[in-house]
C-alpha positions in Angstrom: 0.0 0.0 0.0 3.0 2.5 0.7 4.4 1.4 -2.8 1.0 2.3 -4.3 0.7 5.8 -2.4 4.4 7.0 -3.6 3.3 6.1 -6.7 0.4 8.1 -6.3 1.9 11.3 -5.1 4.7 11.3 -7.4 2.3 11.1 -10.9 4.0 14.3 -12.5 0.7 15.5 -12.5 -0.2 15.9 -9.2 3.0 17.2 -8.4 2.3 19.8 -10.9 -1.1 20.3 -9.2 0.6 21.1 -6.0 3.1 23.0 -7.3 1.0 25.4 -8.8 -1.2 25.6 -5.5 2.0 26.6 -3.6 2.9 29.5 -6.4 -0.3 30.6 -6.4 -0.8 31.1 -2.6 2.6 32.9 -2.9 1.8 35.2 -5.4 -1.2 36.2 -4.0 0.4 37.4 -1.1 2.8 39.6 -3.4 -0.4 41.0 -4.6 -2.3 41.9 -1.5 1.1 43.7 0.0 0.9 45.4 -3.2 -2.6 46.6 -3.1 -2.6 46.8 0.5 1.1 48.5 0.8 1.8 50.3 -2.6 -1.7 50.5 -4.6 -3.9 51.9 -1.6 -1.7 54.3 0.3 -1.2 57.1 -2.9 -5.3 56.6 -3.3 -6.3 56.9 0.1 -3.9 60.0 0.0 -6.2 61.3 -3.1 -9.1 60.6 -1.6 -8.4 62.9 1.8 -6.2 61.0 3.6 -8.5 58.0 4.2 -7.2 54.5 5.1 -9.3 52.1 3.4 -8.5 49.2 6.2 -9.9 51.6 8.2 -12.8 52.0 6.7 -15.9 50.0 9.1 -19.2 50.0 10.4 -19.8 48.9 14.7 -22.4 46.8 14.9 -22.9 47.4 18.8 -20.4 49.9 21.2 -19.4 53.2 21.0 -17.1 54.9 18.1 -13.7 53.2 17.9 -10.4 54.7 15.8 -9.6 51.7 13.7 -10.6 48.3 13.2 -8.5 46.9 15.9 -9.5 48.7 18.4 -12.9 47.4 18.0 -12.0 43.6 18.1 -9.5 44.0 21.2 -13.1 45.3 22.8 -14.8 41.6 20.7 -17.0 44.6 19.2 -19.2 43.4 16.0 -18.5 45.2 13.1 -18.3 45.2 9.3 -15.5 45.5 7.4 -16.0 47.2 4.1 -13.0 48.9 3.6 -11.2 45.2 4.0 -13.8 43.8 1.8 -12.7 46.6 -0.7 -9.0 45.6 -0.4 -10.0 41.8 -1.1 -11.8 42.4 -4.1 -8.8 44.8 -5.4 -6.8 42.1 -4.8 -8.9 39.4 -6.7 -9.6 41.6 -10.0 -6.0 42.4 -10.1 -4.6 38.8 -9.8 -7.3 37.9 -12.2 -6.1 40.5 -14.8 -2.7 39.7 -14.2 -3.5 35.9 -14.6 -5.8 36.9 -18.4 -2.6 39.0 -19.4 -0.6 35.6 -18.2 -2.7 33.0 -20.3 -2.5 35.4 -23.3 0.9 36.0 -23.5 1.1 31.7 -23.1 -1.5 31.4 -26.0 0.5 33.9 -28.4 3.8 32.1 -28.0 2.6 28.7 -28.3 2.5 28.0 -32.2 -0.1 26.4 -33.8 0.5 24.2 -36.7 -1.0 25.4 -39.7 -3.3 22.8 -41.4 -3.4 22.0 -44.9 -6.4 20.6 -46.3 -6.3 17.3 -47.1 -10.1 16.9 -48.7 -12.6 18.7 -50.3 -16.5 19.2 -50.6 -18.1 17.7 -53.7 -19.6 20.2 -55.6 -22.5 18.2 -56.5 -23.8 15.9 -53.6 -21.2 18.0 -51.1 -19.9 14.3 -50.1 -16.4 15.0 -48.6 -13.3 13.5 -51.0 -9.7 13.6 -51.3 -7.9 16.5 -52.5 -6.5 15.0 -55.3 -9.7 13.9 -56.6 -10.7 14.0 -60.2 -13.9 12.1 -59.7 -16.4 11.8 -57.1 -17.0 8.2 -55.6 -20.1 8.7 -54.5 -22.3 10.6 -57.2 -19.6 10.1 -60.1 -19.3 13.5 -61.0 -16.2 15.1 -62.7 -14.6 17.6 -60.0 -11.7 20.2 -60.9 -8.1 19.2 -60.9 -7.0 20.7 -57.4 
């Protein structure tokens, strides 16, 4: 049974699989620190100053500064501003990852296909290039 689950694991595959998992999760950390940390600051700064993480509603309590200061007090609340930030994040690792896919599509080549049949004009049976006569109604076709 150990023999069969190394097997298993090590299909190229699913090693692939996991691979990609693992790049993934790491890249969309690069991309929330840099909506979060780079993106956000400069328009938050536009905006008036405003710190989007910031940005909540109390469900129950008094005013608090920031978001932290109401869950040290377990206060309810609801986060827009990081909800904002999360779907930042998403549309730009979703562009990023359309930009990636299109790139990948452009550079892979496809063969160009020659035609190797042709319609009949006649009964519009399907025949060989090369054909001078059609098998199936018997009609004289064009030299190709």
């Amino acid at each position: 049974m150990l023999k069969e689950f190394k097997e298993f694991a090590m299909r190229g595959s699913l090693l692939d699989l996991a691979i990609g998992i693992v790049l993934g999760a790491a890249f969309g950390r690069i991309i929330s620190s840099f909506v979060s940390d780079v993106l956000m600051p400069p328009i938050g700064l536009l905006v008036g100053g405003l710190d989007f993480a910031n940005l909540f509603i109390p469900l129950r309590g008094g005013p608090y500064p920031s978001v932290a200061a109401a869950k040290a007090v377990a206060a309810p609340t609801i986060n827009y501003g990081i909800f904002l930030l999360t779907v930042i994040d998403f549309v730009i690792v979703a562009f990023v990852m359309f930009l990636l896919v299109r790139q990948i599509n452009k550079l892979q080549r496809r063969p160009e296909v020659t035609p190797t049949s042709k319609p009949c004009p006649y009964c519009l049976s399907i025949v060989p290039l090369k054909a001078v006569r059609c098998p199936h109604c018997t009609s004289t076709l064009e030299a190709a």
